[in-house]
Structures are given as structure tokens and as C-alpha cells.
C-alpha positions in Angstrom: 0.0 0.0 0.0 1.4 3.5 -1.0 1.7 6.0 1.6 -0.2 9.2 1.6 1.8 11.8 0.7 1.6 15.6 2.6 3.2 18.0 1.0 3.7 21.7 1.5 1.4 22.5 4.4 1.8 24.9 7.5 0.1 23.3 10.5 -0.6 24.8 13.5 -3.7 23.5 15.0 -3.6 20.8 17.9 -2.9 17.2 16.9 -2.9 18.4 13.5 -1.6 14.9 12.5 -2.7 12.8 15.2 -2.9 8.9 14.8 -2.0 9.2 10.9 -0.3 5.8 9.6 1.5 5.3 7.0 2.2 8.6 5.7 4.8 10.7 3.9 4.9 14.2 5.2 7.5 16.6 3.3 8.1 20.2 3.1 6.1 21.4 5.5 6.0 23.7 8.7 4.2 22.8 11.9 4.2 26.6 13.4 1.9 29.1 13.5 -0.6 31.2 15.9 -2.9 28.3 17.3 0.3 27.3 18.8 -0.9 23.9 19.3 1.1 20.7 20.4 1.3 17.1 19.6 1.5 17.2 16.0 2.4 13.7 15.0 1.3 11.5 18.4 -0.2 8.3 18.3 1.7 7.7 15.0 2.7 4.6 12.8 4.8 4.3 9.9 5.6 8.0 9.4 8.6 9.5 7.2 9.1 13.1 7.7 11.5 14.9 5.4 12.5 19.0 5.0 10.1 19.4 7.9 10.1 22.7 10.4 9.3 22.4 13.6 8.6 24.9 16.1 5.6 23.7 18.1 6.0 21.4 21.7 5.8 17.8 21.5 5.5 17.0 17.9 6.4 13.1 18.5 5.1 11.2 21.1 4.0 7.6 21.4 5.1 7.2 17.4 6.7 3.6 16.0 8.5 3.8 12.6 9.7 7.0 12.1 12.2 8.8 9.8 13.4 12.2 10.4 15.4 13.7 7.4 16.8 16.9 7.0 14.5 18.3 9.1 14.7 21.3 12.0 13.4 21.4 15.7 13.8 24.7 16.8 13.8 26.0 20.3 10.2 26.2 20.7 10.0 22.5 19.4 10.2 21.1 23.4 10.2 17.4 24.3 9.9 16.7 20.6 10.8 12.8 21.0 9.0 10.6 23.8 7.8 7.6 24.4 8.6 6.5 20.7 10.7 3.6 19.3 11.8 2.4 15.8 13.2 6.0 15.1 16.0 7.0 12.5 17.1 10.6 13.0 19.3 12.1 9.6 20.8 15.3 8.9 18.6 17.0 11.3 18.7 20.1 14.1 17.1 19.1 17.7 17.3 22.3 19.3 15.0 22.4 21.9 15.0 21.1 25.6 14.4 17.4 26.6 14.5 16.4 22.7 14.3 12.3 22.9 13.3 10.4 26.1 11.8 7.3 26.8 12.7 5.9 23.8 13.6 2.5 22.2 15.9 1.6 19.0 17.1 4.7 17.8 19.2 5.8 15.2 20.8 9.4 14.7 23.4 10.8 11.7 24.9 13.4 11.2 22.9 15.3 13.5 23.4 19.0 15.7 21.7 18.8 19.1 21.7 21.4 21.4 19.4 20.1 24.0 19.7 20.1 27.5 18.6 17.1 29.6 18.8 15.1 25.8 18.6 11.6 26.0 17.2 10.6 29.5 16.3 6.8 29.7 16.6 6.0 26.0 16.8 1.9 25.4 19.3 1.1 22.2 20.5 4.4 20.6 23.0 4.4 18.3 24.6 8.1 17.3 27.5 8.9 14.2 29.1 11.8 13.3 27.2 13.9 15.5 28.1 17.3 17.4 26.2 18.1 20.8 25.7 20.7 23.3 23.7 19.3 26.2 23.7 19.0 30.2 22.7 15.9 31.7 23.0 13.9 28.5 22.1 10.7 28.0 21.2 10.0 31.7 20.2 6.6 32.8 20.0 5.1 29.1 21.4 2.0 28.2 22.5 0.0 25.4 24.8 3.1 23.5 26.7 2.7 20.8 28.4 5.8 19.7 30.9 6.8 16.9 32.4 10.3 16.1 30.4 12.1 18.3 31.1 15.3 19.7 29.9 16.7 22.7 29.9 20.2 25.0 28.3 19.9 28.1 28.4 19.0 31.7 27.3 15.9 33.7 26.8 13.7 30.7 26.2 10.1 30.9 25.4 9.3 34.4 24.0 6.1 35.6 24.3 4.6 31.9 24.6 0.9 31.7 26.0 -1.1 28.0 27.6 1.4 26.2 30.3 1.1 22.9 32.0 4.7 22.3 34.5 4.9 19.9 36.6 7.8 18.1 34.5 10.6 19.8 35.8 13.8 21.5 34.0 14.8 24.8 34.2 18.1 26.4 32.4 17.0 29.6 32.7 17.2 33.7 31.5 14.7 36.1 30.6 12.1 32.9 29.8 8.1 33.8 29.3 8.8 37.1 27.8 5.4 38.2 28.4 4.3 34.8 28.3 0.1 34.2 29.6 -2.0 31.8 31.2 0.4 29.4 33.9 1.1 26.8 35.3 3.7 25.8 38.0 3.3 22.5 40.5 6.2 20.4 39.2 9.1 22.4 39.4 12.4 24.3 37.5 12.9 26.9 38.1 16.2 28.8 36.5 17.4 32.0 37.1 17.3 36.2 35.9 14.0 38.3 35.8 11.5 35.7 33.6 8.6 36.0 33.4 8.7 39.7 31.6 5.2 41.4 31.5 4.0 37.9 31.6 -0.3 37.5 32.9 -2.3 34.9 34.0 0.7 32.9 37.4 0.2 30.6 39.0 2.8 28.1 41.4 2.1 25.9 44.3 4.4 23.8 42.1 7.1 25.0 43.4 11.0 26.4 41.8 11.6 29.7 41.9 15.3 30.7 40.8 17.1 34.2 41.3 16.7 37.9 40.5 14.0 40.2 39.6 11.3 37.5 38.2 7.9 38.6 37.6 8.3 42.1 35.2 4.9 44.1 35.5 2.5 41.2 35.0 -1.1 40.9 36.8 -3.2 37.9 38.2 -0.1 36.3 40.4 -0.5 33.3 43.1 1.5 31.5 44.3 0.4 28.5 47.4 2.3 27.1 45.7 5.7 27.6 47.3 9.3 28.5 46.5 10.7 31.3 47.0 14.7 31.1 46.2 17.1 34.5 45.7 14.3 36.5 45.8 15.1 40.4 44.4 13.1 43.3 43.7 10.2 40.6 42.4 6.6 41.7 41.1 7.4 45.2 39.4 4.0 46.5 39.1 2.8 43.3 39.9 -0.9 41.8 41.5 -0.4 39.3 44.3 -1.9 36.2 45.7 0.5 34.7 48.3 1.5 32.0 49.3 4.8 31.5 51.6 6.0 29.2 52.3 9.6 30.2 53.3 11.2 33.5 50.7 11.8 36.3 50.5 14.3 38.9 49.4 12.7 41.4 47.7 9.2 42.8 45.9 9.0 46.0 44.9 5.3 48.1 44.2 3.8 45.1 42.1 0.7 46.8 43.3 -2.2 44.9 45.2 -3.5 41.6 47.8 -2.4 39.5 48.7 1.3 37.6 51.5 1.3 35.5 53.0 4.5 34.6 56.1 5.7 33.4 56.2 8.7 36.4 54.5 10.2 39.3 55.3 13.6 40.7 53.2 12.2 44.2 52.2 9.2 45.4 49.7 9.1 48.6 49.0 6.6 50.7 47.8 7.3 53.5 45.5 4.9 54.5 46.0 1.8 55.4 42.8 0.2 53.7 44.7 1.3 50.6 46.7 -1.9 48.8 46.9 -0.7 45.4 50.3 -0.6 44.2 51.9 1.5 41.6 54.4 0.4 39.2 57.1 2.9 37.8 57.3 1.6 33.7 
């Protein structure tokens, strides 16, 4: 069965699309003075394409759906919940809250700038995308991310089965609680890194900022440089190696950090049994 096509329309009114399956919607705006929300809810087997969107919650409770080269402004608030089966392409998600809730989603190159994007989102998988968010990601699971780029603080707390490879993260107090994850060829810069995280290994990764991986069970460094790094390792578990100099390690609670120098070495409590390994 073809879909029906909508072409060319400005659509303002409330649930201007609401339950539609099976459709094709291009070219059009949802904006104007009835200012009303929930454009495209309750949707099946949508494909949206060139679309602008300035109106709140545009995309809630939708399965199969394709966003392509579309625009979410500012106005466009919580524009993804409760929705799975998404793929997200060449498009701006500009206001708050943008995706939550969500299930099997998909984004290319994207630009987000959306704080609190990403909360509680079940399989997401992100390329070549460049973000400006706080909070990002929080509590989501199963990530998979590749050449990603992100500004933003407190990103990626509580998350649990992630991949992330070849990104560049400009983020403080990121995978706090974090379990289960990997982190390959990257930079991550930013103070308190991964504090209580579990299970959490990175690998021929730069780690910048203060304090890094502090309360840490069955941490893992992998050939990574280590730049800034003061007070590094307090109470953590940890098998490390490091191929740059470190500033300092405090009472690292267990295991084994190889690196070629430290300028301070604290132990100063008893509890502490990790040892450190001049290479």
C-alpha cells in the first residue's frame, strides 16, 4: 500500500496529524498562531523529510519513524517521547528534553543542542554527530556511539551497556555510576571523571581534568594518556596502564597502575593496597 503523501502544508492547530499511519509528510512547517502541540502523536509508519518544527511535543507515542533533513527549533520542546523504531538524519534538535523514553534509535549526522537530551533512551545508536547538552544521556542503556562530539556537563550518568569509539568529549562529572562500558581512540576532557562507575574500561584514549576515577569497581586503562591528573584513583579498583606522567595518585584501593612517572604518590590509609608500578 502506498503512503499518503503531505506536501507543503503549514500546521498549527492541535494534533494536527494525530494517529495518521502510514504517511509521507514533506516540506512542510508545523508553526503558526494556534500554537498547538502534539503534532504527529499516536503515529505509525511515518517518514518526515525537510520538515520545520517549532511547536511542543510534535512526537510522542510514534513507532517507525524517519526524520530527514529536518529542523526542531527552540520552541520544538520534548519533541521525542515515548517513541521507538526512530532514525534521525541530517537534522537540528534544538529544543529542551528532545528524545526520552525511547527504544531503537538511530541518529546521523545530526546537531543537538538540547539540555537534559537523552534521559532513559533503550538502544540508541549516534555517528558523526556534534552536541551541546547538560545531563546527556542519563540513565540510558544500550549506546553505541561513533564520532560524536559533545559540549556539556554531567553527561552520561547512571548509563549501563555502552560502545563509544573515536569521539571527543568536552564534559565534567561524565559516567558517574556508569556500568559496563567502553570507551576506545578518544578524548574525553573534564574534572571527576567517571566517579563510582563499575565495569568501565578505556582504551588508547586521552583523559583530561582533575580527580579522575575516584570509588571505582573493575576499572580499566588500556594504554591511555593521562593529562592534568591530580588526586587520581582514590578508592578505586582499578588496572591501569598509563603512558604519560601523572601528577598525582591518592589510596588507590586495589590493583595495579603502570605509569612511566608520578610527581606524588599518597598513601595514607591503610585500607589502601593498590600498588603503583614505575614503567
Amino acid at each position: 500500500m502506498e503512503p499518503i503523501r503531505i506536501t507543503n502544508q503549514q500546521m498549527d492547530e492541535e494534533r494536527a496529524l494525530y494517529g495518521r499511519e502510514n504517511i509521507v509528510v514533506e516540506q512542510c512547517q508545523f508553526d503558526g498562531p494556534a500554537d498547538g502541540e502534539s503534532a504527529l502523536k499516536e503515529c505509525r509508519n511515518v517518514e518526515v523529510k525537510e520538515i520545520y518544527f517549532n511547536l511542543r511535543y510534535p512526537c510522542w507515542h510514534d513507532v517507525d519513524l524517519t526524520i530527514q533533513n529536518s529542523e526542531m527549533t527552540g520552541n520544538c520542546r520534548a519533541a521525542l517521547w515515548y517513541s521507538s523504531k526512530i532514525a534521525i538524519e541530517n537534522t537540528k534538535l534544538h529544543g529542551i528534553k528532545a528524545l526520552r523514553e525511547c527504544d531503537e534509535v538511530t541518529m546521523k549526522n545530526c546537531d543537538v543542542i538540547s539540555p537534559e537530551f537523552g534521559w532513559s533512551v533503550r538502544g540508541i545508536d549516534m555517528e558523526d554527530t556534534k552536541v551541546e547538552s547538560e545531563y546527556f544521556m542519563m540513565r540510558s542503556s544500550d549506546l553505541r556511539f561513533n564520532h560524536v562530539n559533545l559540549q556539556g556537563k554531567y553527561s552520561f550518568q547512571y548509563v549501563e551497556d555502552a560502545t563509544i569509539t573515536n569521539c571527543n568529549f568536552n564534559t565534567k562529572d561524565a559516567f558517574w555510576h556508569a556500568k559496563h562500558v567502553t570507551i576506545k581512540d578518544s578524548t574525553i576532557r573534564g574534572e571527576y571523571l567517571a566517579w563510582y562507575c563499575e565495569d568501565v574500561t578505556f582504551e588508547n584514549c586521552t583523559i583530561i581534568g582533575t580527580q579522575p576515577f575516584c570509588y571505582c569497581k573493575n576499572l580499566r586503562l588500556v594504554n591511555c594518556q593521562m593529562l592534568e591528573a591530580d588526586f587520581a584513583f582514590e578508592k578505586s579498583e582499578v588496572e591501569a596502564t598509563i603512558t604519560t606522567p601523572v601528577i598525582s595518585i591518592k589510596n588507590p584501593a586495589k590493583g595495579t597502575i603502570k605509569v612511566p612517572s608520578v610527581q606524588e604518590l599518597i598513601m595514607d590509609d591503610p585500607k589502601a593496597q593498590g600498588e603503583v608500578i614505575l614503567s
